[in-house]
Every structure is written in C-alpha cells, then in structure tokens.
C-alpha positions as CSV (number, residue, x, y, z in Angstrom):
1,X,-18.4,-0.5,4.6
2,X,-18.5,1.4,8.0
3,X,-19.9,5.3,8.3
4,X,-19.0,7.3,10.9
5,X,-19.0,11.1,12.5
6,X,-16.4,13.6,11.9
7,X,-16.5,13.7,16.1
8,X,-14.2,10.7,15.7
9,X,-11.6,12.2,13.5
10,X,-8.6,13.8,15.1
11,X,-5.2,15.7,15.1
12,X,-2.3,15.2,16.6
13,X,1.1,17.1,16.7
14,X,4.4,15.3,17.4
15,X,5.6,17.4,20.6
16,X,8.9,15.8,20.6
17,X,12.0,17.2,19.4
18,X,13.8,13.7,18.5
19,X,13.3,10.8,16.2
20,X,10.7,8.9,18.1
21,X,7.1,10.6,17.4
22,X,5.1,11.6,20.6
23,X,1.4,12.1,19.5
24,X,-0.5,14.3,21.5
25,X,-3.8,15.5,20.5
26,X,-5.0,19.2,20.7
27,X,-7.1,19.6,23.0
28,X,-10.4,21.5,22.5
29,X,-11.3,20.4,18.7
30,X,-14.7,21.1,17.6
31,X,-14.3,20.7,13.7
32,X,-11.0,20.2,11.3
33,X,-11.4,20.2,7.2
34,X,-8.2,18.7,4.9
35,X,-8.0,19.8,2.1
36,X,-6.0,18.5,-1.3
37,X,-5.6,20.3,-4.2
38,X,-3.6,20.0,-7.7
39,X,-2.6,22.9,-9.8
40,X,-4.4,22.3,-13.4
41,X,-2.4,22.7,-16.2
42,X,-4.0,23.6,-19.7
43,X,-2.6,21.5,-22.6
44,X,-4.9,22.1,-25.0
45,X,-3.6,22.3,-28.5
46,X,-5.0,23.0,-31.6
47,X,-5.0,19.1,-32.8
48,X,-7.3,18.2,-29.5
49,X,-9.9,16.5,-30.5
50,X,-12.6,17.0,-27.6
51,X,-14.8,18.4,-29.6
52,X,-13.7,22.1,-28.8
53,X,-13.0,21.5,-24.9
54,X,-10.3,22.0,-23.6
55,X,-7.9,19.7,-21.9
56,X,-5.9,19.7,-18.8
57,X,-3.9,17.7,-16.4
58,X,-2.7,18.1,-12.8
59,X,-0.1,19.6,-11.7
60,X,1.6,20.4,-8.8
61,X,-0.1,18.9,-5.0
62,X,-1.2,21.3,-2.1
63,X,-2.5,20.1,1.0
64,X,-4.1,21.8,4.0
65,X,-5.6,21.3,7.2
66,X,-7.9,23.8,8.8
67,X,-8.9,23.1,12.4
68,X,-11.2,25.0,15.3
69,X,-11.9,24.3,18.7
70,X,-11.8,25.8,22.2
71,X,-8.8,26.8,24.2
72,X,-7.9,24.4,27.0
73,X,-5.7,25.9,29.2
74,X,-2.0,23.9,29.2
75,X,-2.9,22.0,26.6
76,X,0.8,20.5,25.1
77,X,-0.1,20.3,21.6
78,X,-1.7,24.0,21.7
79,X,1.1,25.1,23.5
80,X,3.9,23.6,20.5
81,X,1.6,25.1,18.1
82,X,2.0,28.7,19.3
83,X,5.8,28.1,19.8
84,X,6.1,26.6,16.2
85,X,3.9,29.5,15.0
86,X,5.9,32.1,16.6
87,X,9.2,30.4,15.7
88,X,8.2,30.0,11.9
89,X,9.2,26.1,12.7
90,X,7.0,23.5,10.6
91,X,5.2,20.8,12.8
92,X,3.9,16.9,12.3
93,X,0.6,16.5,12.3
94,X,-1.6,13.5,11.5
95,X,-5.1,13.3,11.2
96,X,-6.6,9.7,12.2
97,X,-9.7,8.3,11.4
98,X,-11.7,5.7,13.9
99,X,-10.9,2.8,11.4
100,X,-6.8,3.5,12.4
101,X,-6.2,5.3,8.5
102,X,-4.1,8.2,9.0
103,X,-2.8,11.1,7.0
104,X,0.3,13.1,8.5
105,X,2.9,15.0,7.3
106,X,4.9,18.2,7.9
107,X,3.1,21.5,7.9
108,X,3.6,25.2,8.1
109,X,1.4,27.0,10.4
110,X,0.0,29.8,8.0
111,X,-2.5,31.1,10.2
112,X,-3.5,31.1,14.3
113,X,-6.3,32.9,15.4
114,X,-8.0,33.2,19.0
115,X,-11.5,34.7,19.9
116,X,-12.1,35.7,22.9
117,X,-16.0,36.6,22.9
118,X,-18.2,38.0,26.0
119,X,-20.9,35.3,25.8
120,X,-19.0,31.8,24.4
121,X,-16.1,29.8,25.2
122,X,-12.6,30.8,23.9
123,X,-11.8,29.8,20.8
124,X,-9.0,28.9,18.2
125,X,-8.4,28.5,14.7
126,X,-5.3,27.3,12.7
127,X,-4.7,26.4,9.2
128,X,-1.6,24.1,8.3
129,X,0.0,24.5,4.6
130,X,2.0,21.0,4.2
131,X,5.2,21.4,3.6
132,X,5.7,18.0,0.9
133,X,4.0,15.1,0.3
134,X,0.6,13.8,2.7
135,X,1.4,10.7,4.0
136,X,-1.6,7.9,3.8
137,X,-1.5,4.9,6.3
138,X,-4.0,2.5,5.5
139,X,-6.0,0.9,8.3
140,X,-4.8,-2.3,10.1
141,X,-6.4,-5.2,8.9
C-alpha cells in the first residue's frame, strides 16, 4: 500500500468533439475535492426492530467535482470549460490518480468563478455536477 499527495492527482477534460478522447489537463490546478453522495431513504416501520432507530437505505447517486487553481493564459482545457459553461454543453472529465486509477464521467458545469485580486495570482474555481454514473478504472497491474 502506497500513500501519496493530492499534488499528484489531476483533471482532465476531453477537448475533442469526436469519438476518440483527447485528454488535456487544465492548467493552473492548485486543489480539486470529488465528492459522492446517496440520497437516504427512511424505511423505518413500525415492526423495525433496532431497538427504536431508525433505518434507512441509499438512494439515488450524486457526484461532484470542485476544482481551483490559477488562470494560465490559453490554456485549452480552461478555454473548453468556459465555452461549455457558456453553451450549457456537459463536458468529460476524469480525475487520475499517480497509481493510473481514474474516475471520469460527464459533467455539468454548475458553477465558474474567477478572482482577480490586487495582491495574488488570478484565480478560478469550477464545480462539475455529473451528469450519470462515475466511471472507476482500476490501476494497471
């Protein structure tokens, strides 16, 4: 079992319009968080025997990925992201790890923000709502 750094973690965004992926990373990350959630559903009855808990199970699957970093001037995958956002077009992403695992999937762009402050580097921020199922590649052996 290998640790490592969340510096080595990545996105990508597919910049290519046709049925062979082109990977490009944004340029410019500084930090990214995914995030999975399930709805819970209550099913508790009154024949539940948990000693008066109640019960639940998962429902429905959300995923998202929230990502930061500093603005590199014609950067391709920043570029697509603004078209995609301004286009309401969903985008593929993946997220890679330094072992080769990789989760990726399509994704709405929810939110884009920029900062532009006096005394620090420009800055962006997106948050990706996935659109379906999170796709998990497993690691090469």
């Amino acid at each position: 079992m290998s640790k490592f750094t969340g510096l080595d973690v990545l996105v990508y965004v597919d910049v290519a319009d046709t049925s062979t992926p082109s990977l490009k990373l944004i340029g410019g990350q500084s930090g990214a968080t995914l995030s999975r959630e399930a709805e819970s559903i209550d099913v508790t009855s009154k024949d539940s025997s948990n000693d008066g808990y109640s019960e639940f199970l998962p429902g429905l699957k959300t995923w998202t990925i929230e990502m930061e970093g500093f603005i590199v001037l014609d950067d391709e995958a920043f570029d697509l992201l603004e078209e995609k956002f301004e286009s309401r077009e969903p985008v593929s992403v993946e997220l890679t790890f330094p072992s080769g695992k990789k989760y990726s999937g399509q994704a709405s762009i929810t939110s884009f923000e920029n900062d532009f402050p006096q005394d620090d580097g420009a800055t962006y921020s997106v948050t990706l709502e996935g659109l379906g199922k999170l796709t998990i590649t497993p690691a090469s052996p």
